[in-house]
N, C-alpha and C positions, 0 to 999 in steps of 0.2 A: 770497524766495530760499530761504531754512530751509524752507518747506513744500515746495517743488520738491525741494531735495537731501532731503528726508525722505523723498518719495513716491516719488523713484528709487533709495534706498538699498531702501524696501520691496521694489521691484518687483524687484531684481537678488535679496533676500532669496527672492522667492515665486519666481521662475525656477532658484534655485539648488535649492531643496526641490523643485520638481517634476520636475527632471531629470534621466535615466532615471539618471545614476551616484549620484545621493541615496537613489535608492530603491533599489538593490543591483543592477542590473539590469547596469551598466559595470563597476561597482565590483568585482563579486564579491559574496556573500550577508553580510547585515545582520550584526553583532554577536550573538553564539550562534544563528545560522545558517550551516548549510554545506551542499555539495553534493549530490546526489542520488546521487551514484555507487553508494555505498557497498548504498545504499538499491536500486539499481535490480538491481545481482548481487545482491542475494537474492531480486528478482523474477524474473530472467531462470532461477535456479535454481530458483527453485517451479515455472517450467513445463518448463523444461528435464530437470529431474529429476527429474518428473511421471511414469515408464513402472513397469512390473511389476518392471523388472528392476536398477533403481535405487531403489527407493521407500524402501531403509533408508537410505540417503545425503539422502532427501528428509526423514523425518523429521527429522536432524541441525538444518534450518531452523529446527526451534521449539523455543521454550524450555519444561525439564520440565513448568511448572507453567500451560502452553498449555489455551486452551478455547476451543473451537467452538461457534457459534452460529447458529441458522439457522430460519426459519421454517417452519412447515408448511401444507398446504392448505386443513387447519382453523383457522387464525388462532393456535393455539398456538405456540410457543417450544420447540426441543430445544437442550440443552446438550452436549457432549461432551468428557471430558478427553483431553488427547495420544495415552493410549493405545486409547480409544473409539474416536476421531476415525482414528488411524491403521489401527487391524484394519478399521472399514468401507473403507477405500481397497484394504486389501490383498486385501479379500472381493471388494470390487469388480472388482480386475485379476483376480481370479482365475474370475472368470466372461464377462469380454469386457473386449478393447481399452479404453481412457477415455485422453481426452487435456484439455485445458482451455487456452483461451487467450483471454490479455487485450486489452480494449481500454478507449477513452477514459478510459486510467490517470491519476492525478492525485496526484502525490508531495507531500507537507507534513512537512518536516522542520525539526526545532528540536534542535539537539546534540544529544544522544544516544538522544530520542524520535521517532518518523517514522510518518505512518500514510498508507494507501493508498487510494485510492476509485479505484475499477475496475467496469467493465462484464467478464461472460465470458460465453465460450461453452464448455458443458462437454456431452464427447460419450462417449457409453456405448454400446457393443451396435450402433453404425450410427443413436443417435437422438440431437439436437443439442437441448440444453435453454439458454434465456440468463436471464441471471439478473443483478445487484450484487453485489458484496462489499466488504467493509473490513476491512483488515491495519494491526493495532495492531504496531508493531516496537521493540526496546528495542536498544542498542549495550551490549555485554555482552563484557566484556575486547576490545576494538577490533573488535567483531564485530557487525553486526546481527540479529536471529535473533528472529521472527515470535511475539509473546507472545498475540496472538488473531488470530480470524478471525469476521467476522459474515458473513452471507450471505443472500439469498432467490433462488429460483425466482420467487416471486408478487410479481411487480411490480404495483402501482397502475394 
């Protein structure tokens, strides 16, 4: 009888842990995990406020001490600080249209750290290039605001 009441205390034990409300899913998110919100308006504002005519409003996004990273066709590595990163975007609208938009996004956040893994498509001049990226993000006085960015064209 003690091995029965054992093996059905286990088993209500192992249904309880597997339960979508155990694993944060009913619950709400785990202990210093919270929701994406916060994390997804500064996605919906990178692309949102992605045009010629807003792009100082786009900079506000990232944090001063921001660096870009991004492969090249030669298997090199370019880096670029905020301000680097930012004058090619503005060279860029200033020679034709660009707009960028995400998909198969995938949010990971942990309180006040959040990072992005995303598919885009980024379009220049009438030519539509697809690429990866990852957005490192820090919450910084109750604000989220984009501390890097990696990125490639040259996919595998």
């Amino acid at each position: 009888m003690a091995r029965l009441l054992a093996l059905g205390g286990l088993c209500v034990f192992l249904a309880a842990a597997a339960s979508p409300r155990a694993q944060g899913a009913a619950a709400g998110p785990a202990p210093g995990i919270t929701d994406d919100a916060a994390v997804q308006h500064v996605l919906d504002d990178y692309i949102g406020l992605y045009t010629k005519e807003r792009l100082a409003e786009w900079k506000a996004l990232f944090l001063p001490g921001f660096t870009a990273t991004y492969t090249n066709a030669d298997g090199s590595v370019t880096t670029r600080t905020l301000e680097e990163f930012y004058e090619s975007q503005r060279a860029g609208f200033a020679r034709a249209a660009m707009t960028e938009t995400l998909h198969d996004v995938r949010i990971t956040r942990v309180g006040r750290l959040a990072h992005v893994l995303a598919g885009f498509d980024f379009t220049s001049g009438g030519t539509t290039r697809r690429g990866r990226l990852m957005l490192m993000m820090v919450e910084s006085q109750g604000q989220f605001r984009i501390a890097s960015l990696t990125f490639t064209y040259h996919l595998p």
